[in-house]
N, C-alpha and C positions, 0 to 999 in steps of 0.2 A: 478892558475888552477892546478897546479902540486900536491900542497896539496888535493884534491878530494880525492885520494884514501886512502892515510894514514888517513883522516878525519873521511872517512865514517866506516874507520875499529876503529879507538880511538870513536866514535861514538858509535856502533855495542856494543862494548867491553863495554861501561859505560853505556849502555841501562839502566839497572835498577837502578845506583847509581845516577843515573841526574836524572830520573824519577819524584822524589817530589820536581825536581826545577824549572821545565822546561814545558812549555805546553804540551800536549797531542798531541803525533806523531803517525802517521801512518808508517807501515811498509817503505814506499816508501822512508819514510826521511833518511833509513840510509844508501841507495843505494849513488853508488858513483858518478851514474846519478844525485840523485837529492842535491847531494853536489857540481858539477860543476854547476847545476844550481844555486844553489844558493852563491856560488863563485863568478859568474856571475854578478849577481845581488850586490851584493856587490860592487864590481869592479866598477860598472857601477854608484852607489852612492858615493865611493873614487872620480871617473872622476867629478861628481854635485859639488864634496866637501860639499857631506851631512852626512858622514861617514870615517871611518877610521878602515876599518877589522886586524884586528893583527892575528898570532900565538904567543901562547905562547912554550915557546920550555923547553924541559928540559937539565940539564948542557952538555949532551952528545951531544942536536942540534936534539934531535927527538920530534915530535910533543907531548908536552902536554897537551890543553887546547886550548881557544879562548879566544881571549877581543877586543871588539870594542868600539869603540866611535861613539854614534848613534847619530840622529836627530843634527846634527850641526845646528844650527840658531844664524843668523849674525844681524845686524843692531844693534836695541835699545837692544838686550837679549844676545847674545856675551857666549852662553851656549852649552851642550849637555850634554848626559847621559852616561852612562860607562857599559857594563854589560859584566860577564866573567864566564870560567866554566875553573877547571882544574882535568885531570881524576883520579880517584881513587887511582891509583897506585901513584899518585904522590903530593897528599891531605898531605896537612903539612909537606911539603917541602920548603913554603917559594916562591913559585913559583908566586904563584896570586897576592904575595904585593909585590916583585919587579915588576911581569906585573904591577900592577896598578900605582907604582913611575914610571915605565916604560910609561906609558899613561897619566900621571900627566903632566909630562916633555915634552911632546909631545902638548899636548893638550893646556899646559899654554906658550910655547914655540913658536913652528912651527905656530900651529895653533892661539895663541895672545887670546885665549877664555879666558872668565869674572870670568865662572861658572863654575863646573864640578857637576852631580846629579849621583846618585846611588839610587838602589829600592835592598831592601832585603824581603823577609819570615821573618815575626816575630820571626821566630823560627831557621833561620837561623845566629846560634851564629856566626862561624866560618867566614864567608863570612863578619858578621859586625865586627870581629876584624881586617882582611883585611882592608876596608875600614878605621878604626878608628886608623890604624896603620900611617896608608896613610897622616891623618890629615882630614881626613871627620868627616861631623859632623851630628848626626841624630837633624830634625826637625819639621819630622810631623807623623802621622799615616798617610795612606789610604786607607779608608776601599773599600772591594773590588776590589783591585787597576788592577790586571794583572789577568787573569784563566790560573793557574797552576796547572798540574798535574790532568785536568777536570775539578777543580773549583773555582769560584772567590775568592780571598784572598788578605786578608791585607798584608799591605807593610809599610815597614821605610821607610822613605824616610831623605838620606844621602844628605848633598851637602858638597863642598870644593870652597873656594872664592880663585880668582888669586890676591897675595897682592901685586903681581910688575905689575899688571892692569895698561896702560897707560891710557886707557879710550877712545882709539881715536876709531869707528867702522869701522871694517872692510867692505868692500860693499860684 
């Protein structure tokens, strides 16, 4: 919760550089109210073990970005999805593909998951060499997939397979 306010100001500050990544916000998201809410909220998905909120930090330990591990689902599918942002000032520093070995290690690790998914912008070069650094690998289109930036739009869709998978499900 202490992250709130340095969030909503790295938020505030990358307003228009995230803009064509990211859904369409209202003013209220970049308050530092509605970043503790949704800290919150997050939090309270880490405790489900449906989630896994990160910062990403830059080398000095100050906030750069965000990466989580969404939609955890256990039993027969042993998957989730990955999605991250890092801000402007610190774009092509190398910062999103250690996070994302960072949440690889994590994800095939702590958590024993099968799968790992990612969704990029067609047009989001940068972000797919991220992922393709990582060891993902793209496999579908999606037309329409997520409405960003006001409107519906196609998506890669990346995934990475665990190949020390023991196979056994977690409950």
């Amino acid at each position: 919760m202490d992250d709130a306010e340095p969030l909503a100001a790295l938020l505030t500050a990358n307003r228009e550089f995230l803009a064509p990544w990211v859904p369409a916000r209202d003013d209220s998201y970049y308050t530092v109210e509605a970043q503790r809410t949704i800290l919150g909220s997050e939090l309270d998905a880490y405790q489900r073990q449906t989630m896994v909120p990160l910062a990403i930090l830059d080398p000095d330990g100050r906030l750069a970005g965000r990466i989580h591990i969404n939609g955890i689902t256990r039993g027969a599918f042993q998957s989730a999805s990955i999605g991250y942002w890092v801000s402007e000032s610190h774009n092509g520093q190398g910062l999103a593909s250690t996070a994302v070995a960072d949440v690889i290690d994590i994800a095939f690790g702590q958590l024993a998951l099968h799968r790992l998914q990612a969704e990029t912008l067609l047009h989001n070069v940068a972000s797919q060499r991220v992922l393709t650094r990582n060891g993902f690998r793209p496999f579908a289109v999606a037309p329409s997939y997520l409405k960003i930036a006001g409107q519906w739009q196609d998506h890669i869709l990346f995934c990475l397979l665990n190949e020390n998978f023991a196979g056994a499900a977690t409950p």
